[in-house]
C-alpha positions in Angstrom: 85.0 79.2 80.6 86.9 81.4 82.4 87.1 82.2 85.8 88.1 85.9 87.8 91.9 86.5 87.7 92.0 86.0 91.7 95.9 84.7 91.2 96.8 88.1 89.6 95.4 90.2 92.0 97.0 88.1 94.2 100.4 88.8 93.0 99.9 92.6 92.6 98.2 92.8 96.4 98.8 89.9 99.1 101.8 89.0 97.8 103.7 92.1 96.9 106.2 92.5 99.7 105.4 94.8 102.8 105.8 98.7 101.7 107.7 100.8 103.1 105.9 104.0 101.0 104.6 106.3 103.5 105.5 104.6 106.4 108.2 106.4 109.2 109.8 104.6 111.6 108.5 104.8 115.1 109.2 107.5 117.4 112.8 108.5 117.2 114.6 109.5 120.7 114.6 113.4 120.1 116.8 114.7 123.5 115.5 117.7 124.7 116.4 121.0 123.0 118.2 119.0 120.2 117.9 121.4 117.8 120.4 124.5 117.1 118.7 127.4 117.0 118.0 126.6 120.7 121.5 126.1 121.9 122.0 129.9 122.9 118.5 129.8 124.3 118.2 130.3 128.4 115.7 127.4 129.9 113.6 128.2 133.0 114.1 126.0 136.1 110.2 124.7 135.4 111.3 123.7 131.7 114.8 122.1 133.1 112.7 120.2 135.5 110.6 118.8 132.7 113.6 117.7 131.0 114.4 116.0 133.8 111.3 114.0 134.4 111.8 113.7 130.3 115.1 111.5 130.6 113.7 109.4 133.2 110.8 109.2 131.9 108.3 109.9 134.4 105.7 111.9 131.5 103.0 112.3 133.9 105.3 114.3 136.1 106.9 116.1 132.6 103.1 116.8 131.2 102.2 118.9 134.9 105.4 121.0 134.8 105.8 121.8 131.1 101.5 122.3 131.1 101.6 124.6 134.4 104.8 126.6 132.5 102.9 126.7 129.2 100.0 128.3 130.4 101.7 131.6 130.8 104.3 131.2 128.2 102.1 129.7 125.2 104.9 130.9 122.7 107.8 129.3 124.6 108.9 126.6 121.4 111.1 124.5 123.6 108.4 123.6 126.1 106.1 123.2 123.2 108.4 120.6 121.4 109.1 119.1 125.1 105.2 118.7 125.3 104.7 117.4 122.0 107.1 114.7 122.6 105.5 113.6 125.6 102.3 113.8 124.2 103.7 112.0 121.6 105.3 108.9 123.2 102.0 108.8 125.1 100.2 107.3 122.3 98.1 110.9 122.1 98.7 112.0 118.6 96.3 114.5 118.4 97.7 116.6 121.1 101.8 115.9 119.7 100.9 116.9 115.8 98.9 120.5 117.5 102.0 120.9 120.0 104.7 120.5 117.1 102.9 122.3 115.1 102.9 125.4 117.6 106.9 124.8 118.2 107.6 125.0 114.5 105.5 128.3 114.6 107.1 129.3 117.6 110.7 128.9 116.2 110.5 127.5 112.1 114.2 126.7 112.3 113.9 124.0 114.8 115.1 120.9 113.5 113.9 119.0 116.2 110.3 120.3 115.8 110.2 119.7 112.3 111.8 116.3 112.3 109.0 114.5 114.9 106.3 116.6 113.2 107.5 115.4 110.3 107.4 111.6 111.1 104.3 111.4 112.9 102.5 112.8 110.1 103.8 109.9 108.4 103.2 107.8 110.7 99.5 108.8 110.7 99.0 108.1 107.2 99.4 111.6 105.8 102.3 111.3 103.8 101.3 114.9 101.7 101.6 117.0 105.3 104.8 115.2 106.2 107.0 116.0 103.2 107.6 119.4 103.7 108.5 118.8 107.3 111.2 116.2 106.3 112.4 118.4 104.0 113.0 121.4 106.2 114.6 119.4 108.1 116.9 118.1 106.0 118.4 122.0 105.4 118.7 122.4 108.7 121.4 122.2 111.5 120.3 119.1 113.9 122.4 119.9 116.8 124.0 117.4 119.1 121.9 114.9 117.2 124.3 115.1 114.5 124.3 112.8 111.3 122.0 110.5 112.8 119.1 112.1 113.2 119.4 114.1 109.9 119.3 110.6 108.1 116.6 110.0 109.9 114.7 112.5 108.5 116.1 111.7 105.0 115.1 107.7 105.0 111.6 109.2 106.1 111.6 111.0 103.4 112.9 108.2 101.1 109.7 105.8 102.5 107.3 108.3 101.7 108.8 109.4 98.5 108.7 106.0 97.4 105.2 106.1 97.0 105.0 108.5 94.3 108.6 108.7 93.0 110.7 105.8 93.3 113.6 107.7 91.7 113.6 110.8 94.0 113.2 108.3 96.7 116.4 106.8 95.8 118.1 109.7 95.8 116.8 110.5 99.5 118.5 107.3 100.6 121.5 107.8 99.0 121.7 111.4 101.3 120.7 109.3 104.3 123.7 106.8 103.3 126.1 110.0 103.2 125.6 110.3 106.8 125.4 107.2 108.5 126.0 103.5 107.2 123.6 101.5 105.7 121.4 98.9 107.2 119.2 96.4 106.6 116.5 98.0 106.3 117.9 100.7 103.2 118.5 97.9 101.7 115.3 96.3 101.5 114.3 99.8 100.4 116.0 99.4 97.9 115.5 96.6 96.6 111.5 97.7 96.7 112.7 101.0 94.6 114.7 99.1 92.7 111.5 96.6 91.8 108.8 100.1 91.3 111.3 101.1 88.6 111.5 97.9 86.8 115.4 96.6 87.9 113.9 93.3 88.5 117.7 92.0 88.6 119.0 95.0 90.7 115.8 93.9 93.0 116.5 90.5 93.3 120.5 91.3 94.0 119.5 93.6 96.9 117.0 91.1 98.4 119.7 88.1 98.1 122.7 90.6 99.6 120.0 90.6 102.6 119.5 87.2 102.8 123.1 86.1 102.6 123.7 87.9 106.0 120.7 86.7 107.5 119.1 83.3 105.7 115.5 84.1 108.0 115.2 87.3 106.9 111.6 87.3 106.2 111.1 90.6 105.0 113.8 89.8 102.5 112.2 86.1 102.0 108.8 87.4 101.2 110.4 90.3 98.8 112.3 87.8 96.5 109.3 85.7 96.4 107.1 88.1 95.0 109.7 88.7 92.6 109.9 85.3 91.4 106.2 85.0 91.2 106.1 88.1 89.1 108.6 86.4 87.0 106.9 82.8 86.6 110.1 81.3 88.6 107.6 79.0 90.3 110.3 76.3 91.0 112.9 78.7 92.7 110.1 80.3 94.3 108.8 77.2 96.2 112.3 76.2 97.1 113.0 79.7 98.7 109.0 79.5 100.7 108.8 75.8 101.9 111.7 75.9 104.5 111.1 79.8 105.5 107.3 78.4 105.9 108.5 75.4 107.9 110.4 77.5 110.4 107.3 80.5 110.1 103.7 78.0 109.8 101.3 80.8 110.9 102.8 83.7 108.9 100.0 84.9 106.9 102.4 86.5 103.8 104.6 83.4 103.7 101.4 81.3 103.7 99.8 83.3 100.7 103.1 83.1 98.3 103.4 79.5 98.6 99.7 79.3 97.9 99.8 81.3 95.5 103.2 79.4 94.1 101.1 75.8 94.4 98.4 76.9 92.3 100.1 78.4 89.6 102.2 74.7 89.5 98.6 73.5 90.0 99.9 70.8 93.0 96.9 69.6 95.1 98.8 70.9 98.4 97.3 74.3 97.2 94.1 73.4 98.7 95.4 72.3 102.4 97.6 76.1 102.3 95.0 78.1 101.2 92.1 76.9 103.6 94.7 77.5 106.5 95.3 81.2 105.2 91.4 81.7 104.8 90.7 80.6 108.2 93.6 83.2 109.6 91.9 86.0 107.3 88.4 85.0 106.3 87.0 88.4 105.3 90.0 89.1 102.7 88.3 89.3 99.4 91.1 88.3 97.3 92.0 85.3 99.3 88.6 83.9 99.5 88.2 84.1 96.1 91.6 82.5 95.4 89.8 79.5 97.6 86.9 79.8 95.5 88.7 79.2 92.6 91.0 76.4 93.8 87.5 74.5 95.1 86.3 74.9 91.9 89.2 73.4 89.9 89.2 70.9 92.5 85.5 69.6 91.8 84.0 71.2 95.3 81.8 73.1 93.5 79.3 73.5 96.4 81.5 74.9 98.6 83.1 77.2 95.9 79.6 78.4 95.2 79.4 79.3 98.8 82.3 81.2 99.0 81.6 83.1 95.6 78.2 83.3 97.0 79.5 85.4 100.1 81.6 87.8 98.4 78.7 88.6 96.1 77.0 89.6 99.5 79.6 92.3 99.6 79.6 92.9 95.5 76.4 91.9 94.0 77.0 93.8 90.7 80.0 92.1 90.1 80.2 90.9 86.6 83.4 88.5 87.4 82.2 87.2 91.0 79.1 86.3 88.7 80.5 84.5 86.1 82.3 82.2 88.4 78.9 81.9 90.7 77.1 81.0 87.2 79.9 78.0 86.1 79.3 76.6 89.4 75.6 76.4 88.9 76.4 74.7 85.1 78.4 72.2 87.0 76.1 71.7 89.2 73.8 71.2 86.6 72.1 73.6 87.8 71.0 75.5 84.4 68.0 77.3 84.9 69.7 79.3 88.3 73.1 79.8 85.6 70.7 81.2 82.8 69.5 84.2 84.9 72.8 84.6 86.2 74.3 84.6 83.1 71.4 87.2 81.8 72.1 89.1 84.4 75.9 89.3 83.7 75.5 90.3 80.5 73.2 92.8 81.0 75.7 94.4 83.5 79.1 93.7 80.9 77.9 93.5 78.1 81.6 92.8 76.9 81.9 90.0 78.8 82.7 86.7 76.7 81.9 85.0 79.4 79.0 86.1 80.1 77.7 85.9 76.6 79.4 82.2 76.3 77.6 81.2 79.7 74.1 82.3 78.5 74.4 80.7 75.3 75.4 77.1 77.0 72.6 77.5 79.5 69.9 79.1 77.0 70.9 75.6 74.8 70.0 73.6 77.8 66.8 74.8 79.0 65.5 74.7 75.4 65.6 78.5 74.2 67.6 77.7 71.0 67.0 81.5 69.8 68.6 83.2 73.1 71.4 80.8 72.5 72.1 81.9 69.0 71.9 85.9 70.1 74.5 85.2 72.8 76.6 83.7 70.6 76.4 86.4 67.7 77.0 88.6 70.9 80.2 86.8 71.6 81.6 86.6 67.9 81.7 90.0 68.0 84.0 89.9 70.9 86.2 86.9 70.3 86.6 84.0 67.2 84.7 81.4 67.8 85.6 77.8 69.0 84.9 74.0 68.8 82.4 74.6 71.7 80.9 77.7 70.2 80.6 76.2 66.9 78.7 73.1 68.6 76.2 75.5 70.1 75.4 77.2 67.1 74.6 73.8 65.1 72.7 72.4 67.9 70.7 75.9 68.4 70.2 76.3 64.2 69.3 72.4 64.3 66.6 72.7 66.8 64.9 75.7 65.2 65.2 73.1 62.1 67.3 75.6 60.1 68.9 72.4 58.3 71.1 74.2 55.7 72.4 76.5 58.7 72.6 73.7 60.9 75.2 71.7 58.6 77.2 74.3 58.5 77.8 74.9 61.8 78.4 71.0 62.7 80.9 71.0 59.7 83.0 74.0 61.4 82.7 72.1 64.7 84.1 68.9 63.3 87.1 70.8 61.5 87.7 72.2 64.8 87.2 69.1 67.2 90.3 67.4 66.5 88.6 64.3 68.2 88.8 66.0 71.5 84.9 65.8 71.9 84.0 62.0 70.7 80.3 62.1 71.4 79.5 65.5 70.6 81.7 64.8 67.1 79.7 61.3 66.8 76.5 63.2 67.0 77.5 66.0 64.5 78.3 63.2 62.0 74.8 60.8 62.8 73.1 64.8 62.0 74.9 65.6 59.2 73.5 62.4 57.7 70.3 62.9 58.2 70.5 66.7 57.3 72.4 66.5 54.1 70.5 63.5 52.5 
């Protein structure tokens, strides 16, 4: 029977690498006034003052002066950027995004402005707001900030491009690159672009140009792991996560690939890794059922069930979560809990092999041979049948003492067998005796 694809989801959520869509780099040191429309501007003594406080960062004393000056000058866009910046290094988001937004009003070709409005939008998680921001501020003049800061604003573009459109987001970082040289971290955008737009190789190059300056990068570790688990290179994989986990034990990602690695190579050290990365994140749905599963396959179907049991706490309608909760009850022999399980699977998924297969096995064993045989004309219309099917159907057709159907079906079961179910197969051939006399 099978069980919820827990390892796929795996791959495509836990153990893709970090992203870097949508996501700005903290604060970037603005000075003062950086931008060039305000170079020509005069500054009052109460605004220079502010400044002042600014560099050395005393923001309390900043906040007072540039609040007391703003208070009669509420248009002033230096003092509202000045404000906004403190606000903003202050942790009080609210307050920066409403005073950068009023300095952008105030004077729309202010780079600076734009640039930290920009970011902390993105920063905030609101990626659509940002982008025009980042953009403006890529046309215009930054100042005495120079290339720097311009790049800035294009590799926060290129994060939050990446999202949507890998390719325009490779474009952004090769403006940023224009500007400034690259780093570590374009790189490793890169390599994630690379990867959204299927150039696994390209990927994998980029992650290993990373690594070959610094062997314990993990960021670049945990990318090229994902990338041979996507790829089945479960071998190369494991020999890249052991020694990175042996010199990280607690890191949660590093933990999951190697998990994630073991059970696909089905070695019992799964087990061990996978507790330990349960414990550190024991309401994460995906990894508990990745647990579930392993505890299953591992005979522990008690404390599977418990697991599955929890997470259909959280999902009771869950056609897969059910499924695996019902082949724990079979193996637990357990048939009379499975059979309304199963029922109530298929009721919800009709579509569900599974769930069809499930009630058909537990229907056969609490004696309802005529449920069985429905589930099982359910399930042929979904998939061929098999040696097991074909069992089920004999057995089911034999106990409603349908002889002539009966033979039938233990004939197709022993063509299918293959002597991989001896006493099943020696009972099909001490019934076929008796039936066909």
């Amino acid at each position: 029977m099978q069980r919820p694809a827990f390892l796929a989801l795996f791959l495509l959520s836990v153990l893709a690498p970090l992203s870097l869509s949508g996501q700005a780099a903290p604060p970037v040191s603005v000075p003062p006034a950086s931008g060039s429309a305000r170079k020509s501007q005069p500054v009052s003594a109460q605004v220079a003052a502010a400044e002042e406080a600014i560099a050395s960062t005393n923001w309390k004393l900043a906040e007072s002066k540039l609040d007391s000056w703003l208070a009669g000058h509420p248009n002033d866009g230096r003092a509202l950027f000045d404000a906004g910046y403190v606000a903003d290094v202050q942790n009080r988001f609210a307050d920066a995004i409403n005073l950068y937004q009023r300095a952008v009003k105030a004077d729309p070709n202010a780079f600076d402005a734009h640039l930290m409005l920009g970011m902390l939008l993105a920063r905030q998680g609101k990626p659509e707001e940002a982008r025009p921001e980042l953009v403006r501020a890529t046309q215009l003049d930054p100042g005495p900030g120079g290339p720097e800061l311009k790049a800035r604003a294009w590799r926060a573009l290129a994060r939050i491009d990446s999202a949507k459109d890998p390719a325009q987001a490779s474009n952004d970082l090769l403006e940023a690159l224009k500007l400034t040289p690259e780093t570590t971290d374009d790189t490793l955008l890169a390599a994630s672009l690379a990867e959204q737009t299927g150039q696994i190789a390209a990927a994998e190059q980029e992650y290993r140009r990373v690594l070959a300056k610094d062997p314990k990068s993990e960021p670049a570790t945990t990318g090229l792991a994902h990338l041979l688990l996507v790829q089945k290179k479960y071998a190369d994989a494991e020999a890249l996560l052991r020694p990175a986990l042996a010199s990280h034990p607690d890191d949660p990602v590093l933990t999951a690939q190697l998990a994630a690695v073991l059970v696909a190579e089905n070695k019992p050290d799964a087990l061990p890794l996978l507790q330990k990365l349960h414990a550190m994140h024991p309401d994460d749905a995906t990894i508990t059922g990745m647990l579930a599963e392993v505890l299953a396959q591992s005979g522990d179907f008690a404390a599977s069930d418990q697991l599955y049991l929890k997470l259909l706490t959280a999902s009771p309608r869950d056609p897969g979560l059910l499924v695996a909760h019902g082949q724990n009850l079979v193996r637990e022999l357990k048939f009379a809990e499975a059979f309304t399980v199963f029922s109530k699977v298929t009721q919800l998924d009709p579509s569900s092999p599974a769930g069809w297969s499930g009630l058909a096995f537990t229907a056969s064993r609490t004696g309802q041979p005529s449920v069985a045989l429905h589930a099982l004309t359910m399930r042929a219309k979904l998939v061929p049948d098999n040696a097991s099917t074909y069992f089920l159907w004999a057995i089911s057709y034999d106990s409603l003492h349908q002889r002539k159907q009966a033979a039938v079906y233990y004939h197709h079961f022993l063509d299918a067998a293959g002597g991989k179910f001896p006493d099943q197969e020696w009972q099909a051939r001490q019934r076929l005796k008796l039936l066909e006399r």
